[in-house]
DSSP file (Angstrom, degrees, kcal/mol; ACC not computed):
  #  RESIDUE AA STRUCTURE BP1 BP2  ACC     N-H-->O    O-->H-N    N-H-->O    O-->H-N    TCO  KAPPA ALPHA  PHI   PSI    X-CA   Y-CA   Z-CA
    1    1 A X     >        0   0    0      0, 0.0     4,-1.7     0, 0.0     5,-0.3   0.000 360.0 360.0 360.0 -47.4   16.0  244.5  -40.3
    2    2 A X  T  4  +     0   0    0      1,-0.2    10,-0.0     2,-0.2     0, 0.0   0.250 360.0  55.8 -97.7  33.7   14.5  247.8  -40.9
    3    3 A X  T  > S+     0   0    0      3,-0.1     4,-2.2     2,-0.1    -1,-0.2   0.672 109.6  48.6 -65.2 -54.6   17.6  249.6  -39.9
    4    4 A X  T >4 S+     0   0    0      1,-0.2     3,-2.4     2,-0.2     5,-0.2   0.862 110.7  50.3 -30.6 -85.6   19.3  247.5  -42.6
    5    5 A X  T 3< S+     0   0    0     -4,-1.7     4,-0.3     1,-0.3    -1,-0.2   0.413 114.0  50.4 -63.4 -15.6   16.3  248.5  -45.2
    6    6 A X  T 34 S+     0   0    0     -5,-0.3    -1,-0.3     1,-0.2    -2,-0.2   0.851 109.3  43.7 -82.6 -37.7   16.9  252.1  -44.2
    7    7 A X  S << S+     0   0    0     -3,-2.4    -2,-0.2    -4,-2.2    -1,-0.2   0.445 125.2  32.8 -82.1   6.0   20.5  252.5  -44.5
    8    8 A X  S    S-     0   0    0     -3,-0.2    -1,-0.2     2,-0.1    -3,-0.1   0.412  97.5-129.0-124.5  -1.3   20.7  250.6  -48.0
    9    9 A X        +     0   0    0     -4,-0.3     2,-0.4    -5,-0.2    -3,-0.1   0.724  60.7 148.4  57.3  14.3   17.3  251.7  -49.2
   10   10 A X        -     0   0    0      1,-0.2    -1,-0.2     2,-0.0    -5,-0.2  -0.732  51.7-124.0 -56.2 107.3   16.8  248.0  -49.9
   11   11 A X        -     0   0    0     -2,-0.4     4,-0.3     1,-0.1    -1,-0.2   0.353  28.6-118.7 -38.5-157.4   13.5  245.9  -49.9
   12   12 A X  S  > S+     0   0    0      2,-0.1     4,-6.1     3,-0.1     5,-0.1   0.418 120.5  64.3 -84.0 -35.4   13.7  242.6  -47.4
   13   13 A X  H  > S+     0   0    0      2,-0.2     4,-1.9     3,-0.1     5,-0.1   0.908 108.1  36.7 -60.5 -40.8   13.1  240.9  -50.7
   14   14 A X  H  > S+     0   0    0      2,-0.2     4,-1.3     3,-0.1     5,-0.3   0.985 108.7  62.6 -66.3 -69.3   16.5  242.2  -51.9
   15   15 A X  H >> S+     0   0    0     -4,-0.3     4,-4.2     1,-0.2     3,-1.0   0.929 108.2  45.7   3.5 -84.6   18.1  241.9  -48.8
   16   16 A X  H 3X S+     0   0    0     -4,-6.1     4,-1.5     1,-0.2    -1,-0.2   0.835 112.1  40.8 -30.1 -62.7   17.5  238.6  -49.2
   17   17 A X  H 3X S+     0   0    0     -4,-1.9     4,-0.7    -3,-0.2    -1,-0.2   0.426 115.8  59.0 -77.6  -8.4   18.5  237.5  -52.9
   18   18 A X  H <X S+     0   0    0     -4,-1.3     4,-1.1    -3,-1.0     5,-0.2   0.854 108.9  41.0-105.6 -73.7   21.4  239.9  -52.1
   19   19 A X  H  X S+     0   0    0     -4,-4.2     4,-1.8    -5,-0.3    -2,-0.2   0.732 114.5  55.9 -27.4 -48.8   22.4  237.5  -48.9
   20   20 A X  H  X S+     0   0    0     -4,-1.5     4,-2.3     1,-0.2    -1,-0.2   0.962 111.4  46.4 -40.1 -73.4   21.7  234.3  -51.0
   21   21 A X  H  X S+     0   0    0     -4,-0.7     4,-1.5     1,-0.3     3,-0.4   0.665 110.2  41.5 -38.7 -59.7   23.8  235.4  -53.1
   22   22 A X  H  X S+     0   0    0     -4,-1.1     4,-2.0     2,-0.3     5,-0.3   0.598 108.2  61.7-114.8 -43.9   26.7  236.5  -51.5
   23   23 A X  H  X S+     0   0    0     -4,-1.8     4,-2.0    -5,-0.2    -1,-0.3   0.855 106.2  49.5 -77.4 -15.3   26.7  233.5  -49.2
   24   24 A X  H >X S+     0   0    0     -4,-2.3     4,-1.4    -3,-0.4     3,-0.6   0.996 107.5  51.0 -43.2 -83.5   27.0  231.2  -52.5
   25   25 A X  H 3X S+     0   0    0     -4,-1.5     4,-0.9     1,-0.3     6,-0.3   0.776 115.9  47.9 -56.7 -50.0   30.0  233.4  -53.8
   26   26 A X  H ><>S+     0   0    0     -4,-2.0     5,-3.1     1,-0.2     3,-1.2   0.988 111.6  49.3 -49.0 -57.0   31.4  232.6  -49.7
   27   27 A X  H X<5S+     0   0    0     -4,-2.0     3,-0.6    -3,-0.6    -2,-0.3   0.939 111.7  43.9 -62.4 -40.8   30.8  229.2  -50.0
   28   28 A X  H 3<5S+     0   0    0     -4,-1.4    -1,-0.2     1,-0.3    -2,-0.2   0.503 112.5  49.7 -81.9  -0.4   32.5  228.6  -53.5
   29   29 A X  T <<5S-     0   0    0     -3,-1.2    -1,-0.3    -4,-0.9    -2,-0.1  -0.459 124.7-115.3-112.3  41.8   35.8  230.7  -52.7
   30   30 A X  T < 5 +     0   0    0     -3,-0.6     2,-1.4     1,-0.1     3,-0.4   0.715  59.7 160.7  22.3  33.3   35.5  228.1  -49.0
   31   31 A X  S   <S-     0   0    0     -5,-3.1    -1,-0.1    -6,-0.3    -4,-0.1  -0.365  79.2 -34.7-105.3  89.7   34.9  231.1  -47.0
   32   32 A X  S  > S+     0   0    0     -2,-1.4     4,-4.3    -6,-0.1     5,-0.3   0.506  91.2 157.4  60.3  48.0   33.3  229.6  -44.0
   33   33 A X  H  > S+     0   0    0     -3,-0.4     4,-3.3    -7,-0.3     5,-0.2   0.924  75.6  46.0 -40.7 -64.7   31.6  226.9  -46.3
   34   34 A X  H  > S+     0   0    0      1,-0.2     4,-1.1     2,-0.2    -1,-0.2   0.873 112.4  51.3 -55.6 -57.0   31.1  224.5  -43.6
   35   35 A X  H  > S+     0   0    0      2,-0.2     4,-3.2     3,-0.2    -2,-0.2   0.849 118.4  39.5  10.8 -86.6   29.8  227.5  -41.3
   36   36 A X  H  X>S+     0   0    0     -4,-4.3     4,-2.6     1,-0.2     5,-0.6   0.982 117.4  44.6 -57.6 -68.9   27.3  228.5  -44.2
   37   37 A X  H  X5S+     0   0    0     -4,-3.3     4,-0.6    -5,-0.3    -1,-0.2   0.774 113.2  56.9 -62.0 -11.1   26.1  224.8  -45.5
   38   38 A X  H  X>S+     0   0    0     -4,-1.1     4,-2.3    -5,-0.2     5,-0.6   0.882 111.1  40.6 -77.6 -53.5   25.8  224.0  -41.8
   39   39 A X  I  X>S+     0   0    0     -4,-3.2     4,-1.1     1,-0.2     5,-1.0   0.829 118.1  41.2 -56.5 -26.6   23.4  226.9  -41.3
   40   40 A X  I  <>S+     0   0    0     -4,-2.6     5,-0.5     2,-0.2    -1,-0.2   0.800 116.0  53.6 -89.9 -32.6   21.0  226.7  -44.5
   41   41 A X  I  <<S+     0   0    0     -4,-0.6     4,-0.3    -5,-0.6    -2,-0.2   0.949 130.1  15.8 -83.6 -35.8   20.9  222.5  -44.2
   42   42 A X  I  X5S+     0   0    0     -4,-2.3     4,-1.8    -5,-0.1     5,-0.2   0.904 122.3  48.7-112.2 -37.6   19.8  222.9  -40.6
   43   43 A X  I >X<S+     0   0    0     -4,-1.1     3,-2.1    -5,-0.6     4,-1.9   0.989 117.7  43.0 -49.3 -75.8   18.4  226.5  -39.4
   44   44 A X  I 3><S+     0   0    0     -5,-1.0     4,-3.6     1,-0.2    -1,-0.2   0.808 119.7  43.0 -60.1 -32.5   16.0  226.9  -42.3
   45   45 A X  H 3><S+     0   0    0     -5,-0.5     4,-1.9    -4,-0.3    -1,-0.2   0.691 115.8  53.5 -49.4 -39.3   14.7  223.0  -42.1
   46   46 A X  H <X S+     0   0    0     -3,-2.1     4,-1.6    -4,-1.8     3,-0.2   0.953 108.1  44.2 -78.8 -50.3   14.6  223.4  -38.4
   47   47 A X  H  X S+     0   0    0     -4,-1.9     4,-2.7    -5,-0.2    -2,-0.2   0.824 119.8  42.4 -70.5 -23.3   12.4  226.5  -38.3
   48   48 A X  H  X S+     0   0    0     -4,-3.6     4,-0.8    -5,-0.2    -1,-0.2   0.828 106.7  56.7-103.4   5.4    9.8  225.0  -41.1
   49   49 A X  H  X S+     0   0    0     -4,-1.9     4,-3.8    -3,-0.2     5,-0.2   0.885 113.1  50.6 -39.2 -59.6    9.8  221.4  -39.5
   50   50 A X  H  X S+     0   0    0     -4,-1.6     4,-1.7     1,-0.3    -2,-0.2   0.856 113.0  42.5 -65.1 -58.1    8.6  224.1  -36.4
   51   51 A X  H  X S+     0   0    0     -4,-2.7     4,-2.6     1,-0.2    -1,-0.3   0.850 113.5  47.4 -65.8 -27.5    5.9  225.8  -38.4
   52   52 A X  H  X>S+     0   0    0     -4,-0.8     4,-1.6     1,-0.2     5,-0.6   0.959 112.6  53.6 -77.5 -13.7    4.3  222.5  -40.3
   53   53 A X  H  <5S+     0   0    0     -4,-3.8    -2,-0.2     1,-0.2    -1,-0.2   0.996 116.4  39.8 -61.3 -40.7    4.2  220.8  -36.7
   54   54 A X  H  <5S+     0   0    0     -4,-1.7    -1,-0.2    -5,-0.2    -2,-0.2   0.736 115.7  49.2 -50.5 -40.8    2.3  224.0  -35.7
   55   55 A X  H  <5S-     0   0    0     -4,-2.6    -1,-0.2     2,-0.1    -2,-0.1   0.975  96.1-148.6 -26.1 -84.8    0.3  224.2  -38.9
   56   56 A X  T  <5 +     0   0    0     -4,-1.6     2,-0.5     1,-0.2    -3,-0.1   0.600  42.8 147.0  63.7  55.7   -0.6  220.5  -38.5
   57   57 A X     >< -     0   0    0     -5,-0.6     4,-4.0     1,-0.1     3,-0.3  -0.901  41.5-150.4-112.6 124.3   -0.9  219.8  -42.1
   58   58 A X  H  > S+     0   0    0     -2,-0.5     4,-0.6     1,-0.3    -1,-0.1   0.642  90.6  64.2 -71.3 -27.3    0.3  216.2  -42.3
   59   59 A X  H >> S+     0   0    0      2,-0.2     4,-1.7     3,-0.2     3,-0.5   0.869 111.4  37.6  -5.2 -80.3    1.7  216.6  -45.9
   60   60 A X  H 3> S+     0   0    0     -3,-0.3     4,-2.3     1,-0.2    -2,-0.2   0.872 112.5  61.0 -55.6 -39.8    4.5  219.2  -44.6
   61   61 A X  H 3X S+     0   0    0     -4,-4.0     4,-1.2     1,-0.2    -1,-0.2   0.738 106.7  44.1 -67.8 -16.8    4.9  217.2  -41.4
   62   62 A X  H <X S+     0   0    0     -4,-0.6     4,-3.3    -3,-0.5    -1,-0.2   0.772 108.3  57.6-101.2 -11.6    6.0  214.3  -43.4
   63   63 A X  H >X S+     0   0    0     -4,-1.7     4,-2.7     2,-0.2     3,-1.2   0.999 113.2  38.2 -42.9 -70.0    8.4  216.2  -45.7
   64   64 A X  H 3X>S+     0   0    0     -4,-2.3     4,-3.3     1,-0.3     5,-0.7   0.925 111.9  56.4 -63.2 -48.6   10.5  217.6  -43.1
   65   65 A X  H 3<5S+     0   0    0     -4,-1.2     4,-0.4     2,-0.2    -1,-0.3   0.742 113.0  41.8 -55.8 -32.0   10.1  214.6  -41.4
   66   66 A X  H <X5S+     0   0    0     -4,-3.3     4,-2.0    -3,-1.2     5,-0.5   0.915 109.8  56.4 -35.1 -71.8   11.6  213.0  -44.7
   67   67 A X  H  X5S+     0   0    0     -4,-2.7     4,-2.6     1,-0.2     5,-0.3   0.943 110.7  47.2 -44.6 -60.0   14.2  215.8  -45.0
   68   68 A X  H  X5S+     0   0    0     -4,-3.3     4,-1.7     1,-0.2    -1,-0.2   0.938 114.7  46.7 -37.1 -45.7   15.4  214.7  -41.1
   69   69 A X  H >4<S+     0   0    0     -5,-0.7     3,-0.9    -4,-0.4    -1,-0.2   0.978 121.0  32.7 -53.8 -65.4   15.4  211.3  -42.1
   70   70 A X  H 3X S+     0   0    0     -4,-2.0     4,-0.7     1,-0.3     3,-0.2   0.683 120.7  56.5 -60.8 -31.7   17.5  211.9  -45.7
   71   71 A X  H 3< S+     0   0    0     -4,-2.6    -1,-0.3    -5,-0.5    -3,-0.2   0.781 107.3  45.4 -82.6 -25.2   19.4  214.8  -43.8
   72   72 A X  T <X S+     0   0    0     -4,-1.7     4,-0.6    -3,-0.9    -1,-0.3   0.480 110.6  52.9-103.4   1.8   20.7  212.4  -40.9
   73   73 A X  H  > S+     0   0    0     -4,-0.2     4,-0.7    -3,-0.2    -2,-0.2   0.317 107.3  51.9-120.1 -24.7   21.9  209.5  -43.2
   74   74 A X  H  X S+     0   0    0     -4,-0.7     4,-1.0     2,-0.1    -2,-0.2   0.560 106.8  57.6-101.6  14.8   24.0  211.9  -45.3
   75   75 A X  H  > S+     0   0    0      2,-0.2     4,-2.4     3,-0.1     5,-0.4   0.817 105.2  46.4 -51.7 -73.9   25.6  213.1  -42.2
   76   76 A X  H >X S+     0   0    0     -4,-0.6     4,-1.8     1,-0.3     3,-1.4   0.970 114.2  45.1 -44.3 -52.2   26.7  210.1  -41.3
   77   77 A X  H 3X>S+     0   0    0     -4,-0.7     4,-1.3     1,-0.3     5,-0.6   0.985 117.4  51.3 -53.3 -37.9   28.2  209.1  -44.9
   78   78 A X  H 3<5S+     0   0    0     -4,-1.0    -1,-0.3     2,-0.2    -2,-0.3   0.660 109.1  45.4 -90.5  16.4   29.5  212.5  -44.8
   79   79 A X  H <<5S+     0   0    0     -4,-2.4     4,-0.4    -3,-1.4    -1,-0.2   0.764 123.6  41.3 -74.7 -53.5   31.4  212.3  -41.0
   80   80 A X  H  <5S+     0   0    0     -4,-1.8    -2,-0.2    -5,-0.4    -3,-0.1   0.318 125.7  26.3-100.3  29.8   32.6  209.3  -41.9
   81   81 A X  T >X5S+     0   0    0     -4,-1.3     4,-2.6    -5,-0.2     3,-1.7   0.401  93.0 110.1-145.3  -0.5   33.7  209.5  -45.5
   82   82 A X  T 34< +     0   0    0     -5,-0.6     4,-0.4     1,-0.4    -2,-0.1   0.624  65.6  70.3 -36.3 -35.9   34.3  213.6  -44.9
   83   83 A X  T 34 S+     0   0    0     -4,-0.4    -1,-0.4     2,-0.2    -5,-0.0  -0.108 111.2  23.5 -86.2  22.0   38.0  213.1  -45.2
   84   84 A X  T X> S+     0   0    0     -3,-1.7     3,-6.0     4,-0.0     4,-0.5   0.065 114.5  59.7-111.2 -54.0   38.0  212.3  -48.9
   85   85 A X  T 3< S+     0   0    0     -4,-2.6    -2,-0.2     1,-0.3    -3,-0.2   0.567  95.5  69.5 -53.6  -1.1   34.9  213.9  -50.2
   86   86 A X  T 34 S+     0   0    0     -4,-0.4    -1,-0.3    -5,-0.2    -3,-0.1   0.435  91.9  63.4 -86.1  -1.1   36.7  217.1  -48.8
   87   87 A X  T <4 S+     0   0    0     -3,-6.0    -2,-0.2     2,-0.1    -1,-0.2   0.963  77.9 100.7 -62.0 -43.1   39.2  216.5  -51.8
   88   88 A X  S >< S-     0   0    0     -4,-0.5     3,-1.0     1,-0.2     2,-0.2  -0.041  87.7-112.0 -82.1 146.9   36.6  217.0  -54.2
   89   89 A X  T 3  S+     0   0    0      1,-0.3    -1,-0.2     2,-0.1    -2,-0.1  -0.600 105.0  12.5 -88.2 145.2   36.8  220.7  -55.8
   90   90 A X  T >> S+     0   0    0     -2,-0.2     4,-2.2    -4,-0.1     3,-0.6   0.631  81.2 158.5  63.9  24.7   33.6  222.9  -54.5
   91   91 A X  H <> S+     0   0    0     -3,-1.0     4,-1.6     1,-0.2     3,-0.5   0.893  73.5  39.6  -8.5 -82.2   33.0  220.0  -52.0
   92   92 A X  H 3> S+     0   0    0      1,-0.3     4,-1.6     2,-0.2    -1,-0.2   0.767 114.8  52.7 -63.2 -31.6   30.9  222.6  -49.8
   93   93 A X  H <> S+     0   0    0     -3,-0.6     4,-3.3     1,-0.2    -1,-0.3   0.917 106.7  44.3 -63.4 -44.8   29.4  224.1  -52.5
   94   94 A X  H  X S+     0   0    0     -4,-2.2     4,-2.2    -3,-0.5    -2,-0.2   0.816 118.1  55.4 -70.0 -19.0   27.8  220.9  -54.5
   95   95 A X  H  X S+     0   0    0     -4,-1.6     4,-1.6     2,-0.3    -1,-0.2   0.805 103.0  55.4 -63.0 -46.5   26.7  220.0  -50.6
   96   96 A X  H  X S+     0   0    0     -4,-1.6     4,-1.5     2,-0.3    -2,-0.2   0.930 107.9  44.0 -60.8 -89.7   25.1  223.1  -50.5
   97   97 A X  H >X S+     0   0    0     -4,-3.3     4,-1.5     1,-0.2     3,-1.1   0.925 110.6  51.2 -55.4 -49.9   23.1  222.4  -53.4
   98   98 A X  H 3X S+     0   0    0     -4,-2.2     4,-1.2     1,-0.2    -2,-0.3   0.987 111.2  54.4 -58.1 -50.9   21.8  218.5  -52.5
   99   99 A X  H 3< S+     0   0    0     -4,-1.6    -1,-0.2     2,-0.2    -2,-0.2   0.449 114.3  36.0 -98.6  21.1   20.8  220.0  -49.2
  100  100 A X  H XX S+     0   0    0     -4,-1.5     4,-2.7    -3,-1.1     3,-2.6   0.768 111.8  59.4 -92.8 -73.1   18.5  222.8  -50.8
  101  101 A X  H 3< S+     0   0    0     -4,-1.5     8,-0.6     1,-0.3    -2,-0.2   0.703 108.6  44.6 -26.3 -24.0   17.7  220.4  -53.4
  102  102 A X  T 3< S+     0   0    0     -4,-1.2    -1,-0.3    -5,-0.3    -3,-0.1   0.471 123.7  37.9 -99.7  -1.0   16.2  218.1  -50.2
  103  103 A X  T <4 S+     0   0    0     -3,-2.6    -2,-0.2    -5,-0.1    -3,-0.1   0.458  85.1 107.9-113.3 -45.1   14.5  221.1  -48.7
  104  104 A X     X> -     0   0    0     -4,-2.7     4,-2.9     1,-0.1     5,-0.6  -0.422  60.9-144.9 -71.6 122.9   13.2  223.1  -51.6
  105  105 A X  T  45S+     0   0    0      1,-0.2    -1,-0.1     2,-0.2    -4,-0.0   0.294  99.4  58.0 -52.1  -3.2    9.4  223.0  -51.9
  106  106 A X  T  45S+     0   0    0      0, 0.0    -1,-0.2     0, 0.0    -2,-0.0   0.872 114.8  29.2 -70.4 -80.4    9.9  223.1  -55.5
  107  107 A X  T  45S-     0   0    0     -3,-0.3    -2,-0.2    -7,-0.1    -6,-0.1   0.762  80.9-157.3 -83.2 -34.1   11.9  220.3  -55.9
  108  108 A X  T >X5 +     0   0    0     -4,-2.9     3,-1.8     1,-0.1     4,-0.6   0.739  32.6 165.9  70.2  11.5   10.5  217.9  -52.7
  109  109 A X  H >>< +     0   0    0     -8,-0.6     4,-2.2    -5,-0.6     3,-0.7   0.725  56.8  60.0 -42.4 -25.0   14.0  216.3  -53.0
  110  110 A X  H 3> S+     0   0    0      1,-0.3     4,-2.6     2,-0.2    -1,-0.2   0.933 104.1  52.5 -73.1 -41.1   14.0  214.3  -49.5
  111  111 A X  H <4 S+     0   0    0     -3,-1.8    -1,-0.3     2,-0.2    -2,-0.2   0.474 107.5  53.4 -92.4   4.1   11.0  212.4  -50.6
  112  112 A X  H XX S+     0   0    0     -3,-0.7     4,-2.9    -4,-0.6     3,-2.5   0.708 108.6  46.7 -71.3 -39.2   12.7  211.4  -53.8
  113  113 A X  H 3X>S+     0   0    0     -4,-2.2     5,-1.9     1,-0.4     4,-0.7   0.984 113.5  47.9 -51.5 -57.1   15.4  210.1  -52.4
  114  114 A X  H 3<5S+     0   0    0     -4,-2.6    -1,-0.4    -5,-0.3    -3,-0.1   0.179 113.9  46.0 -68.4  21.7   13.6  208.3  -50.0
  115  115 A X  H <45S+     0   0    0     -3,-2.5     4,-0.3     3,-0.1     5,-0.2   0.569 125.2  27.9-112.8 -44.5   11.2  206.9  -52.3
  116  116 A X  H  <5S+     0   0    0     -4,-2.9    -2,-0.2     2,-0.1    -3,-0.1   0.262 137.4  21.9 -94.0  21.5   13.3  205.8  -54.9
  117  117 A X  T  <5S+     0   0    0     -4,-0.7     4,-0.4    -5,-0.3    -3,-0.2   0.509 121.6  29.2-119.7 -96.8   16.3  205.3  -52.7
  118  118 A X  S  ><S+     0   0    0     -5,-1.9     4,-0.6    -6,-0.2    -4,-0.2   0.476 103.0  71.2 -70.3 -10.4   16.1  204.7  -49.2
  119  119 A X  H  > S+     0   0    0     -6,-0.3     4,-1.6    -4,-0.3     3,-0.4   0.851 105.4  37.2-107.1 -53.7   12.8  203.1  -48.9
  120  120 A X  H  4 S+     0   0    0      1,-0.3     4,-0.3    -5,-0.2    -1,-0.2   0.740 114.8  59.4 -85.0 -10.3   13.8  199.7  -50.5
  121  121 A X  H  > S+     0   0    0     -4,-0.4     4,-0.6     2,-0.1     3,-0.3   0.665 107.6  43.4 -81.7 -29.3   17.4  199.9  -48.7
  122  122 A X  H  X S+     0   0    0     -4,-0.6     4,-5.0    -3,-0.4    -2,-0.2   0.698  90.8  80.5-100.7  -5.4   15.9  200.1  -44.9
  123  123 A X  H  X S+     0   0    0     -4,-1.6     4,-1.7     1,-0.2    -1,-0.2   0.929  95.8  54.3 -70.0 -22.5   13.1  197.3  -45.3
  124  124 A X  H  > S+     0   0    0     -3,-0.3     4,-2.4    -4,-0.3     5,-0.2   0.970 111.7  37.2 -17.5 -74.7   16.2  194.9  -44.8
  125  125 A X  H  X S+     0   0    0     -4,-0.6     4,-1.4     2,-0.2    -2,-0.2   0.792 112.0  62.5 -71.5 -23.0   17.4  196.2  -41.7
  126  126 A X  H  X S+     0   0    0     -4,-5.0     4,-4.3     2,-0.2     5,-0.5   0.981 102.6  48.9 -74.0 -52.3   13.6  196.8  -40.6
  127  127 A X  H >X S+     0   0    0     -4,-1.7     4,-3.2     2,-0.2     3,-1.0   0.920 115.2  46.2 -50.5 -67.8   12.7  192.8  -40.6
  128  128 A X  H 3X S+     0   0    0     -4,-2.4     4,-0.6     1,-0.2    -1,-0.2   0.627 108.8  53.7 -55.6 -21.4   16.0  192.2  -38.5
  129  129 A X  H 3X S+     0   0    0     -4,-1.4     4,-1.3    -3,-0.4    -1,-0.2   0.862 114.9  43.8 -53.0 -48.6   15.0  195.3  -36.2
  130  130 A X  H <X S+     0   0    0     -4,-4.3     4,-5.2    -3,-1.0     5,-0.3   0.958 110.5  53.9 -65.8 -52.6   11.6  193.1  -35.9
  131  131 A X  H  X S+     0   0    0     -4,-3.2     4,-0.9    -5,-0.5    -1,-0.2   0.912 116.6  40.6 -65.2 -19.0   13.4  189.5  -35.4
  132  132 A X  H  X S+     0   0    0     -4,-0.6     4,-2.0    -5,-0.2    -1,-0.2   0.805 108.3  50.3-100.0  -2.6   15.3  190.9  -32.6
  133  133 A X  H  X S+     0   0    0     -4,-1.3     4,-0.8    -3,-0.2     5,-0.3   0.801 116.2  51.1 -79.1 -29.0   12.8  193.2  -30.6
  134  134 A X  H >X S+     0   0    0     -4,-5.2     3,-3.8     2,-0.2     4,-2.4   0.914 117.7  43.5 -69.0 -59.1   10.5  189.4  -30.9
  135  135 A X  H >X S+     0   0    0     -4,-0.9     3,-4.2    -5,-0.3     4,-1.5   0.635 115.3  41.4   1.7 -92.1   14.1  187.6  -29.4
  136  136 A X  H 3< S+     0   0    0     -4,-2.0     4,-0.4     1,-0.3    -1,-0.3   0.428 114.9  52.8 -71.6   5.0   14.7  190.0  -27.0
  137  137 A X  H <X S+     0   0    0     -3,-3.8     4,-1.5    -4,-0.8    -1,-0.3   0.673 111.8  53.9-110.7 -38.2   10.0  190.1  -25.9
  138  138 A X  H << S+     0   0    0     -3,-4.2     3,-0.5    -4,-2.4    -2,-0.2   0.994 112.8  42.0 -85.2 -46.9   10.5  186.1  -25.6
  139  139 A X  T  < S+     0   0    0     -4,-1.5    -1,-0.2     1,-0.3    -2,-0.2   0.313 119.5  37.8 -47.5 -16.5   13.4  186.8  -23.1
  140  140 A X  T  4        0   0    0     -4,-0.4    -1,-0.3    -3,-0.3    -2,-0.2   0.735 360.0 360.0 -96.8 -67.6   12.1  189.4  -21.2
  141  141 A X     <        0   0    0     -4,-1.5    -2,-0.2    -3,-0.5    -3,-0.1   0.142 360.0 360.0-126.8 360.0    8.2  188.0  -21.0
């Protein structure tokens, strides 16, 4: 990095907003979109999941732990529904933007979704998780 900052005369901070930038402008001409929204939705998420476990401020540890949650349930829609939603024009880009929007301390997006969203969608599926672990405890025991 401070080779970079020597050969452009450039801050880190610039650097940065420069990168940002420039990998938007990639992503919306598709050039290695998938590539790019693959890296930002998981690298940066991964490494500050790493710092709040390390931290061990329970707050962060349940954001990210939200963002994992939010982040692995629009995978799935988008593996399996990938082949049309890749019609849609700026596909990678608007992707781009929900999974900064679900990341960004700003915005805290993972724990809206899941509060107004997901929350009241899984309590189904949790009570039929329950009736079959009791099933499968009388069968066993």
């Amino acid at each position: 990095m401070e080779q970079v900052k020597q050969m452009t005369g450039l801050t880190e901070q610039q650097l940065s907003k420069y990168g940002l930038i420039a990998g938007f402008v990639c992503v919306m001409f598709g050039i290695g979109a998938s590539y790019i929204t693959c890296l930002l939705g998981v690298a940066y998420p991964a490494f500050m999941s790493f710092l709040a476990l390390e931290s061990g401020d329970e707050s962060e540890t349940t954001q990210w732990l939200t963002y994992w949650v939010v982040f692995g349930l629009f995978n799935i829609l988008d593996q399996f529904a990938g082949f049309i939603l890749h019609f849609i024009p700026f596909y990678y880009f608007l992707k781009l933007a929900f999974l900064i929007f679900l990341f960004h301390p700003s915005f805290k997006g993972a724990t809206y979704v899941y509060e107004n969203y997901l929350k009241e969608a899984v309590k189904p599926v949790e009570k039929l998780a329950e009736n079959v672990e009791a099933t499968l405890n009388k069968r066993v025991y």
